[in-house]
C-alpha positions in Angstrom: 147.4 109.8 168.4 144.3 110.4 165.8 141.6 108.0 166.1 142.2 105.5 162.8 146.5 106.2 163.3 148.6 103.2 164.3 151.5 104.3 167.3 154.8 102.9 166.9 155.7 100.5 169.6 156.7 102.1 173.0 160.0 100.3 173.0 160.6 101.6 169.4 159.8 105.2 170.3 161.6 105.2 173.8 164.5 104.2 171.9 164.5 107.2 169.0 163.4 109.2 172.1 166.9 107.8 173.5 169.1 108.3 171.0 168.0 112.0 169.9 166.2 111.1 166.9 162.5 112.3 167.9 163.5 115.6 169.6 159.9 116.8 170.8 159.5 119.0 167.9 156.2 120.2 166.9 156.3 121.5 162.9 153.7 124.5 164.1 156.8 125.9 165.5 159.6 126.0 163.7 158.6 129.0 161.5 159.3 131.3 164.6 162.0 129.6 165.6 163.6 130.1 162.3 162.8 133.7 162.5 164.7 134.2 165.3 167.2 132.7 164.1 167.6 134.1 160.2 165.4 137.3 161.0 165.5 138.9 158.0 167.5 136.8 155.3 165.3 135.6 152.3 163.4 132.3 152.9 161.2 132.2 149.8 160.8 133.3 146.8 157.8 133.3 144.1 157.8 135.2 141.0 159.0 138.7 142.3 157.7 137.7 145.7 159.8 137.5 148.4 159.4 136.7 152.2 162.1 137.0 155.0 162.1 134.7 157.7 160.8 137.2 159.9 157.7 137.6 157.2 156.9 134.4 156.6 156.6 133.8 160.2 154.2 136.8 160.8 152.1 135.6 158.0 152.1 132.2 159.3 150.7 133.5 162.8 148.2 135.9 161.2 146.8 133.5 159.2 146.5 130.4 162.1 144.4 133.4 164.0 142.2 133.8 161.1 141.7 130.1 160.9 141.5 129.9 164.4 138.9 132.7 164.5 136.5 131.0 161.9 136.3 127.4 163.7 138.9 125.4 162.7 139.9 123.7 165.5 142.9 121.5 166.7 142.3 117.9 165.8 140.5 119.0 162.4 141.4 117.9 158.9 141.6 120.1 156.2 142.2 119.1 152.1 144.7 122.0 150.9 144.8 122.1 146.9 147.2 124.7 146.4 149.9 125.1 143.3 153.6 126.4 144.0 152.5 129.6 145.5 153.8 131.1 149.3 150.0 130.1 150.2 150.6 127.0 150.3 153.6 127.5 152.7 151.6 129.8 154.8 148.7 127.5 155.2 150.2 124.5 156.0 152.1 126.0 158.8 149.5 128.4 159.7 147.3 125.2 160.3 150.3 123.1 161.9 150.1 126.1 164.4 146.4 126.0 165.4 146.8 121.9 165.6 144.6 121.4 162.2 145.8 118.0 160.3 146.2 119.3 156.3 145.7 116.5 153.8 147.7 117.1 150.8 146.1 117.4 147.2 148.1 117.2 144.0 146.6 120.6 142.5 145.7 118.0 139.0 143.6 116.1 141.4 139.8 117.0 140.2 136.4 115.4 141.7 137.1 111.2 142.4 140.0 112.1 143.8 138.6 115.0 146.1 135.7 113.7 147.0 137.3 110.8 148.4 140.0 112.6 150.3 137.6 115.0 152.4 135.3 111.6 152.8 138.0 109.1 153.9 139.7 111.9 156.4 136.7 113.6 157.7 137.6 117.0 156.6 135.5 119.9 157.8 137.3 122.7 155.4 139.1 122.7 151.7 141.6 125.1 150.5 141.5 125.7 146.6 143.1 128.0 144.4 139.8 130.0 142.7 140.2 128.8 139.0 143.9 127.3 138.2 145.5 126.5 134.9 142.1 126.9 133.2 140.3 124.7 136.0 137.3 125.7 138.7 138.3 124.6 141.5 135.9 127.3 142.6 133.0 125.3 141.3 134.7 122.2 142.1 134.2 122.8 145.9 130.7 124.2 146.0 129.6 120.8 144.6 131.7 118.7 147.5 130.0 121.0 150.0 126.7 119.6 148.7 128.5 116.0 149.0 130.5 115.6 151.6 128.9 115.6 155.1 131.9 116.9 157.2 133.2 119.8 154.9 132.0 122.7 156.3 134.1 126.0 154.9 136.1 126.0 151.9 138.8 128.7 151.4 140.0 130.3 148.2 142.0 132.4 146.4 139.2 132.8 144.2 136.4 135.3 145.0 133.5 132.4 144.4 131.6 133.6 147.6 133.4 131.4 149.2 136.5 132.9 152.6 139.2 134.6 150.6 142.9 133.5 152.4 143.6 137.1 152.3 140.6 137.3 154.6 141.9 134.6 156.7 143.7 136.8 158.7 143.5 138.2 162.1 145.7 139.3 165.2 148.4 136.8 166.2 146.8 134.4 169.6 149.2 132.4 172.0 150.9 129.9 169.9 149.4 126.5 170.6 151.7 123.3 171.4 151.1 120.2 169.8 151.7 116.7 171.0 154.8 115.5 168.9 154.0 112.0 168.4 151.0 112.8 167.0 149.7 113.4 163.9 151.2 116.8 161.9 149.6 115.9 158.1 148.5 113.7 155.5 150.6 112.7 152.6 149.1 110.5 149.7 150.2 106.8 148.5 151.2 107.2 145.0 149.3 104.1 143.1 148.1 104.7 140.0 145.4 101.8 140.0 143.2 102.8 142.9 142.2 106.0 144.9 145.2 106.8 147.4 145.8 106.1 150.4 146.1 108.5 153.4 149.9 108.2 155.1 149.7 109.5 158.6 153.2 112.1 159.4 153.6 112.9 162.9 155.4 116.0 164.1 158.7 114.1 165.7 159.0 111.6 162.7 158.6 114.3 159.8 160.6 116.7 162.1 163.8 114.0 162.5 163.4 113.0 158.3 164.1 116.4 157.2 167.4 116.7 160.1 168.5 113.9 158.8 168.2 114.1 154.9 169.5 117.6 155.1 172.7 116.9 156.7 173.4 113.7 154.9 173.2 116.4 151.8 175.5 119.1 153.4 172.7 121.2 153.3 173.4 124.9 154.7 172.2 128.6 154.8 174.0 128.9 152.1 172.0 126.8 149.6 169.3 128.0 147.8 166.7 124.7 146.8 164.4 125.5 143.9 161.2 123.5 144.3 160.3 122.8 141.0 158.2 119.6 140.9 154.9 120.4 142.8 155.4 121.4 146.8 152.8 118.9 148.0 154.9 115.6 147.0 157.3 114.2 149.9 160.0 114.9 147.8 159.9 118.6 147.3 158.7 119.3 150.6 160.7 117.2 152.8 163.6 115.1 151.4 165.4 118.1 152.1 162.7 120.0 150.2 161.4 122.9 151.7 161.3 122.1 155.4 164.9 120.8 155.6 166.4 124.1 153.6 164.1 126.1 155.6 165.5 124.3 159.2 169.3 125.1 158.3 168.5 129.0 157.1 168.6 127.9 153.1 166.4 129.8 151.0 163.7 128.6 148.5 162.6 129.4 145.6 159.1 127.8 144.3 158.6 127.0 140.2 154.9 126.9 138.5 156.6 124.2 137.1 159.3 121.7 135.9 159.6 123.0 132.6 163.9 123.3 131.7 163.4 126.9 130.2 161.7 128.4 133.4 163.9 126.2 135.3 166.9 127.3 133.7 166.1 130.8 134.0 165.1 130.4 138.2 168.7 128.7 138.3 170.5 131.3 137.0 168.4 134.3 138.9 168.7 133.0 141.8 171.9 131.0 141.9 169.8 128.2 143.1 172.3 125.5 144.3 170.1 122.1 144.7 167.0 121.0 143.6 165.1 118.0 143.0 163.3 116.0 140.2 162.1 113.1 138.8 163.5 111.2 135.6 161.1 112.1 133.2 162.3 115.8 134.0 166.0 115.5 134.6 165.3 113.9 130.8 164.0 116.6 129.7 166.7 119.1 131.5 169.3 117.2 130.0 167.6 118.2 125.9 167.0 121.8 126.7 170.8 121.8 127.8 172.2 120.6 124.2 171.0 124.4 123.3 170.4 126.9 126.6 173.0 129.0 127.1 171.5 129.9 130.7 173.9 129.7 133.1 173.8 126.8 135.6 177.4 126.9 137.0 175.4 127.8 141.2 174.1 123.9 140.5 175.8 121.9 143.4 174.2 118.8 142.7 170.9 117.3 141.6 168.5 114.7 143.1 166.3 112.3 141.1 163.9 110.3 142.4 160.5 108.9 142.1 161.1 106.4 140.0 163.8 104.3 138.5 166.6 106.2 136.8 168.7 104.2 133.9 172.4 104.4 134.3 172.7 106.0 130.8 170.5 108.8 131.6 172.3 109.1 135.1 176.0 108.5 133.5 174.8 111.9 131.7 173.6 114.0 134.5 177.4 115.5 135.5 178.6 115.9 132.4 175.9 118.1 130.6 174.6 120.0 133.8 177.6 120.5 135.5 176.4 119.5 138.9 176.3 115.8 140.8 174.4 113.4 140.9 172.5 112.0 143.9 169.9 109.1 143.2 167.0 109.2 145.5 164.7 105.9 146.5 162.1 107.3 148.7 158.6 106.9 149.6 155.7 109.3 151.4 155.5 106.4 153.5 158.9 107.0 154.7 162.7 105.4 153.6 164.5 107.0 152.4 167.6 105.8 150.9 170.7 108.3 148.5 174.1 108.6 147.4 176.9 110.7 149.0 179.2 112.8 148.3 181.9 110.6 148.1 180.3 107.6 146.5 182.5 106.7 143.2 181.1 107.1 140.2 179.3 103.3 139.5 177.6 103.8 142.9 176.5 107.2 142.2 174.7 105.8 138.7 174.0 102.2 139.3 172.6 102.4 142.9 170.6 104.6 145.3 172.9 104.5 148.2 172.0 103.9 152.0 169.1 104.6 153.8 169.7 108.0 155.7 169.1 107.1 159.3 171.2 104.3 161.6 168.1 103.4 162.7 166.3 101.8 159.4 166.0 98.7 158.8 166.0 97.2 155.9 165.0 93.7 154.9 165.1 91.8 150.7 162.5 88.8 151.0 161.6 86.0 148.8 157.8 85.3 148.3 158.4 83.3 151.7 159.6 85.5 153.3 163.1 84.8 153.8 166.3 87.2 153.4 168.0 86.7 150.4 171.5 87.0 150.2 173.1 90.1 148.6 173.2 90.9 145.0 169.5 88.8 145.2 166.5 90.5 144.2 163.7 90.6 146.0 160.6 92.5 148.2 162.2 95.8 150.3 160.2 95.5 153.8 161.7 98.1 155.8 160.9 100.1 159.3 162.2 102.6 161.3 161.9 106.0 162.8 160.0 107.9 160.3 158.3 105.0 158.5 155.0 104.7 158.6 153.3 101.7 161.0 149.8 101.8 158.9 147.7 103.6 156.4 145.0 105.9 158.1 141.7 104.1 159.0 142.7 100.9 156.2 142.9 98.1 158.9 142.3 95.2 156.3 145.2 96.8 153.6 147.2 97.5 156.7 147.5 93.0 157.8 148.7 93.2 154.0 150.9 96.0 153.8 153.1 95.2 156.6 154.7 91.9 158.9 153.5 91.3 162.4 156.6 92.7 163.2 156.0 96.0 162.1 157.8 95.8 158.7 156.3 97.8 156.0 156.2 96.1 152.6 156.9 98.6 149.9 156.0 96.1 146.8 159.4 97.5 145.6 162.0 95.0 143.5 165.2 95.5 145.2 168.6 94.0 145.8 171.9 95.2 148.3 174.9 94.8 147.1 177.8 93.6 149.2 178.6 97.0 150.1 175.1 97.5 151.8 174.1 99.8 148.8 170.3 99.7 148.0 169.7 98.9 143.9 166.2 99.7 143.1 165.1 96.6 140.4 161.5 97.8 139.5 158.4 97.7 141.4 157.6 94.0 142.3 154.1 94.0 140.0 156.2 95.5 137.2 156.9 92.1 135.7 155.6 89.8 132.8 155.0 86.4 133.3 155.8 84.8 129.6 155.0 81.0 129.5 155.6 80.8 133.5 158.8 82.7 133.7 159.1 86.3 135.6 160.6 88.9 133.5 161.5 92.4 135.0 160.4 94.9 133.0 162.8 96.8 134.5 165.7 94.6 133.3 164.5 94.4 129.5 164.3 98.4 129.9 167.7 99.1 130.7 169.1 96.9 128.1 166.7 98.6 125.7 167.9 101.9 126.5 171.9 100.5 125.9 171.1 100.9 122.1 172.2 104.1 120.6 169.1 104.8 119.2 166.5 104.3 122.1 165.8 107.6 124.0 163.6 105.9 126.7 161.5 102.6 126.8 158.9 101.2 128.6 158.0 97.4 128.9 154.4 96.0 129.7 152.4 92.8 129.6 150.4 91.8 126.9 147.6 88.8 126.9 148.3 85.7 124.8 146.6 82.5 124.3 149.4 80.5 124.3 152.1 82.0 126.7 149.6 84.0 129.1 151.4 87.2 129.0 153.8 88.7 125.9 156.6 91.1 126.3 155.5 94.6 124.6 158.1 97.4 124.4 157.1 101.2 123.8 160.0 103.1 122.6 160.7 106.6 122.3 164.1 106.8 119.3 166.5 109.2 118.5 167.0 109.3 115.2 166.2 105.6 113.5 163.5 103.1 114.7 165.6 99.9 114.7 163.6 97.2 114.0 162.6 94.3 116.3 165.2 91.8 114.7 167.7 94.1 115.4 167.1 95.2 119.0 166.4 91.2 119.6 170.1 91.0 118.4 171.2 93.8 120.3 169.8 92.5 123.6 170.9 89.0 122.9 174.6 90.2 122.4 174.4 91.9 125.8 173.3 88.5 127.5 169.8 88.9 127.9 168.4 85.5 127.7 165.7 84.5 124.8 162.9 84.8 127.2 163.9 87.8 127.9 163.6 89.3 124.4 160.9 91.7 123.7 158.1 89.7 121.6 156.7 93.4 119.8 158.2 96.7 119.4 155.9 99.8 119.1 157.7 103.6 118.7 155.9 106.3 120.1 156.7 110.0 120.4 155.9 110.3 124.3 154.8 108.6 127.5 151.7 108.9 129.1 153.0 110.2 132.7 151.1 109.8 135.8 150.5 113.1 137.8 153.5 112.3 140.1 155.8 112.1 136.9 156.0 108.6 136.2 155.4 106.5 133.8 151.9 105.7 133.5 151.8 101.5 132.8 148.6 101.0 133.4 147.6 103.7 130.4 150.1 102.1 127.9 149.5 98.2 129.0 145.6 99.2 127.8 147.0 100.4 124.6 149.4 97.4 124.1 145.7 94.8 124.4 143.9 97.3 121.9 145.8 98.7 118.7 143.0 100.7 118.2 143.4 103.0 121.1 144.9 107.1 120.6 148.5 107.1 121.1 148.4 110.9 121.2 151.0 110.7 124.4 151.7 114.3 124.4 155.6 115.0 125.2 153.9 116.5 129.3 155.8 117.2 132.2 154.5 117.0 135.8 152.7 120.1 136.7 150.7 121.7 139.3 147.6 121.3 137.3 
């Protein structure tokens, strides 16, 4: 295992050794083994691109020579920064094959953010896409080779001076085995209030969560997954994503970006069966679809994810895009947690399901400690085979982040019900405490969003003198912008108790949103303490850049 990487336990691995879980399966490869499987059925498509099974694989090998041939060596880490392109497919693997470690970069991520990633995971090369949605990333990496000690090469699609990826090629060598337990790549945490954190996949544990999601979603060669939120979130790229569609023969088809219309028209092109977004998306979807006439009737069924979805907007997703539902709870770090295929209806919008392996465990805590007892809110702590035991090189966060028993605690507000079901509450920071009483902020949200004229809501803290902390509610309308009496009324009627009850009401035509999609608290909780900050929110969608 990588120097700064916690192992599981041996009794813990033995036994997902034992019962078939970790297989031995090194990600480097799999692209050949799918080509000899699907030879030359499509596996991806971009634009008017398209790459066969057999292709993809010969790229992939042509380009870990060309790596291989200019010094990147197994055991090295390498930043990739790529947008929904086949590059970013062909590098990964290509560097998978040579036994390289690639550190994911959201494409939107610009100099804090890099610099900290190539300093905190050593990395001795950075792949960038030349200048991207009006950025230089170009630029961008000549002045972190001027920073950053350990990066040596950067690659580009660019023509900065820098190694063109269309140079990065060079007759295919003996393919290299890697050690499956070890190390395959880097995902990111997914805080907005701090630089993230490095999460540490191995080849067996990645290898086993993309088996497993894909067949808990019937996934087959049939299915065509359109990747349309950015490739380099866990999501997209392994919940099936990518990998899992690729491993049963699927095909997939990679979006510039979430946007409906493009979407829409990839859907209907490509008779794309599943894909996978987040709820500020699958809200947007769901407008575009009162007038697109595009036709979505190949949609199978739709996963959302990344954040909490309201029951009204999930109650909606059937109906108006003709395809189920599956709620997603997941996490880089590793549970994963959906709805079937033959979950009724109130499970399907009120819950996200069961965890996908037999072999997670879960755990709801008090602030002690102690289970609680279903229907109970409280911390998810949870471990098991493809659950990360520690962040990379963060031994002081790591005695925080999990239980001397290996647990991991997610910081996520959750309850089971008495079915086993997991019920995502909020995150467990995403409260206000009002005169010494916890409010969820998730709770006053989804009674918000019961009122006929709410279209989305968000709920954050505000300072007081007197009660510490005020309830402030940002609110996106539909038509009329009830006022605060009346939504206090509203809420009271549906039980919400008077502490409960939001103490200000500000309407706003959009959220900021984070770069993963979500809600961005921390932006609007600043603007709730100062009126006299912009609330020029622009109505965004996550993109690659």
């Amino acid at each position: 295992m990588l120097d700064g990487c916690t192992t599981w336990p041996a009794d813990l691995a033995a036994r997902y050794v034992r019962d078939g879980l970790w297989r031995g399966q090194d990600l480097g490869g799999l692209p050949r083994r799918w080509a000899e499987r699907s030879g030359g059925k499509t596996a991806l498509v971009h634009g008017e691109t398209r790459l066969s099974y057999r292709e993809l694989a010969d790229r992939i090998d042509r380009t870990a020579a060309g790596f291989a041939d200019r010094g990147i060596a197994p055991g090295d880490r390498v930043v990739v920064q790529l947008p929904n392109t086949p590059d970013f497919v062909i590098v990964v693997f290509a560097l998978f094959r040579v036994g390289a470690k690639p550190v994911f970069s959201l494409a939107s991520h610009r100099a804090n953010e890099i610099r900290h990633l190539l300093s905190l995971s050593g990395a001795v090369a950075y792949v960038v896409p030349g200048v991207h949605r009006g950025f230089d990333h170009d630029a961008l990496a000549a002045l972190m080779l001027a920073e950053v000690p350990t990066l040596r090469q950067v690659f580009t699609t660019g023509d900065a001076g820098f190694t063109t990826l269309s140079e990065v090629d060079a007759e295919p060598q003996a393919p290299r085995s890697n050690d499956p337990s070890d190390v395959a790549f880097f995902l990111l945490s997914g805080g907005t209030t701090a630089l993230p954190k490095l999460i540490p996949r191995t080849h067996d544990d990645y290898a086993y969560q993309t088996r497993a999601v894909a067949e808990v979603c019937g996934v087959t060669a049939d299915d065509v997954y359109l990747a349309a939120l950015p490739v380099e979130f866990n999501f997209t790229w392994g919940c099936p994503g990518v990998i899992g569609t690729f491993g049963v023969g699927g095909t997939v088809v990679l979006a510039a970006d979430p946007g409906a219309e493009d979407s829409f028209r990839l859907v209907e092109r490509e008779r794309v069966t599943f894909t996978s977004l987040v709820p500020t998306v699958a809200h947007l979807w769901l407008e575009e679809r009162e007038w697109s006439t595009a036709d979505l009737s190949s949609l199978r069924f739709v996963q959302i994810g990344g954040a909490r979805l309201q029951p009204g907007l999930a109650a909606r997703i059937e109906p108006e895009l003709g395809a189920r539902l599956q709620q997603v709870f997941g996490m880089a770090e590793g549970l994963l947690s959906m709805t079937r295929a033959d979950d009724d209806l109130d499970a399907v919008v009120h819950t996200q399901g069961h965890p996908i392996s037999p072999a997670d465990e879960i755990r709801i805590v008090d602030e002690n400690d102690r289970e609680v007892p279903a229907g109970v809110a409280g911390e998810l702590l949870t471990r098991g085979p493809y659950t990360l035991r520690g962040y990379y090189r963060a031994d002081e966060h790591n005695k925080r982040a999990f239980t001397a028993d290996g647990f991991y605690r997610s910081g996520d507000l959750a309850s089971l019900t008495a079915e086993g079901r997991l019920v995502i509450e909020g995150r467990l920071k995403d409260v206000v405490i009002r005169g010494g009483d916890k409010v969820s902020a998730g709770e006053v949200e989804g009674h918000l969003l019961a009122h006929p004229e709410v279209a989305r809501a968000a709920v954050v803290p505000v300072p007081d003198e007197f009660l510490g902390e005020r309830i402030y509610a940002f609110l996106v309308h539909r038509d009329d912008k009830p006022a605060l009496p009346e939504l206090k009324r509203a809420l009271h009627e549906r039980g919400l108790a008077e502490f409960k009850l939001p103490d200000r009401v500000e309407y706003v035509e959009a959220f900021p949103l984070t770069p993963l999609g979500k809600v961005d608290k921390k932006v609007l909780a600043a603007a709730a303490a100062d009126p006299g900050l912009a609330r020029d929110w622009a109505p965004v969608e996550p993109k690659e850049g």
